[in-house]
Structures are given as C-alpha cells and as structure tokens.
C-alpha angles and dihedrals in degrees: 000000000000119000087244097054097042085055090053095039089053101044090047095055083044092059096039096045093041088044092047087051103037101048106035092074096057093038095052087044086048092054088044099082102042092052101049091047082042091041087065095045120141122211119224135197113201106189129219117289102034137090100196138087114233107008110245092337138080138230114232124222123249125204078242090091137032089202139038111248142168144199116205122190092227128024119279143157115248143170135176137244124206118209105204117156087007096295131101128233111192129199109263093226134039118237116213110242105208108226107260091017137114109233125185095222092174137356113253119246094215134282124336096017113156119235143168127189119231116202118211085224129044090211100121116272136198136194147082139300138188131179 
C-alpha cells in the first residue's frame, strides 16, 4: 500500500474509532435524563366537551421529571395551571404541543406540585404526560 494511503487509512481508523469512543458516553448520558422522566409517563385520554386535564382533579409532580410535558397524539395548545392554597394560577399563553412529541409546557416547582392542563380547544384529546 502506498505511504499516502496507509496514512489515510490510519488517520481515518483513528477518527472513527476516536469519534465512536469519544461520543457514545455523552450521548448515552445525554439520552439518561429524558427517558427516566419519559419511563414513568402516564397516558391520558380528555374527552369531548371539556378544556381541562384532568376534569375537577390535579395531577401531582414526581422527582421523575424536572418539568411538566406532554405528548399528545394530535397537535393542541396547551398551558398549565398550578393549585397551590386551593386556588389555581394558569400560564398567561398557550404553547403548541406537536402530535407524537414530547413538549415542556412548564418548569416543575419540586416534588408534589399540583397541576392541572388546560387545552385551548375542548375537541378530545389523547396522549401522555410525565411530570
């Protein structure tokens, strides 16, 4: 083999191999976080006729997740409310959730934080959800 291509050859398996080393770890720790707050996901099913998330009750926040997602099956506007004290405090401005991806629709206050969703349209919706 020619001193050129032996060079190339060389530097090449160098790069692969150095890239394949080098980048599977943080890639690996990258995908760690999103699928144990996703691992614990719940699916949801909001019928016709309503806006809220659940109806009259609240979900409640794990240490699973450090935000609040969800996952709808179809595309929707959504925001959160908060209960704290027995009254609720809603996002001022819907955030559009893409159909078969995870959104952050709010950032958790901590463990055991009462929330509801509230969907821009009362058209049934399906999905998942983890917080």
């Amino acid at each position: 083999m020619p001193m050129r291509q032996r060079i190339a050859a060389t530097a090449m398996s160098t790069v692969l191999a150095g890239g394949a080393l080098g980048l599977a770890p943080a890639a690996q720790a990258h995908d760690i976080a999103p699928a144990s707050c996703y691992g614990s996901a719940n699916s949801y099913l909001k019928p016709a006729g309503t806006y809220w998330l659940p109806a009259g009750d609240v979900f409640s926040t794990s240490s699973a997740c450090a935000d609040i997602n969800i996952k709808p099956n179809t595309n929707r506007y959504v925001k959160v409310c908060v209960e704290s004290g027995g009254a609720q405090t809603c996002q001022k401005n819907y955030t559009l959730a893409r159909a078969g991806q995870w959104t952050v629709i709010a950032r958790s206050g901590g463990v055991g934080e009462l929330f509801a969703f509230e969907f821009r349209s009362d058209a049934k919706s399906t999905g998942s959800w983890a917080a």
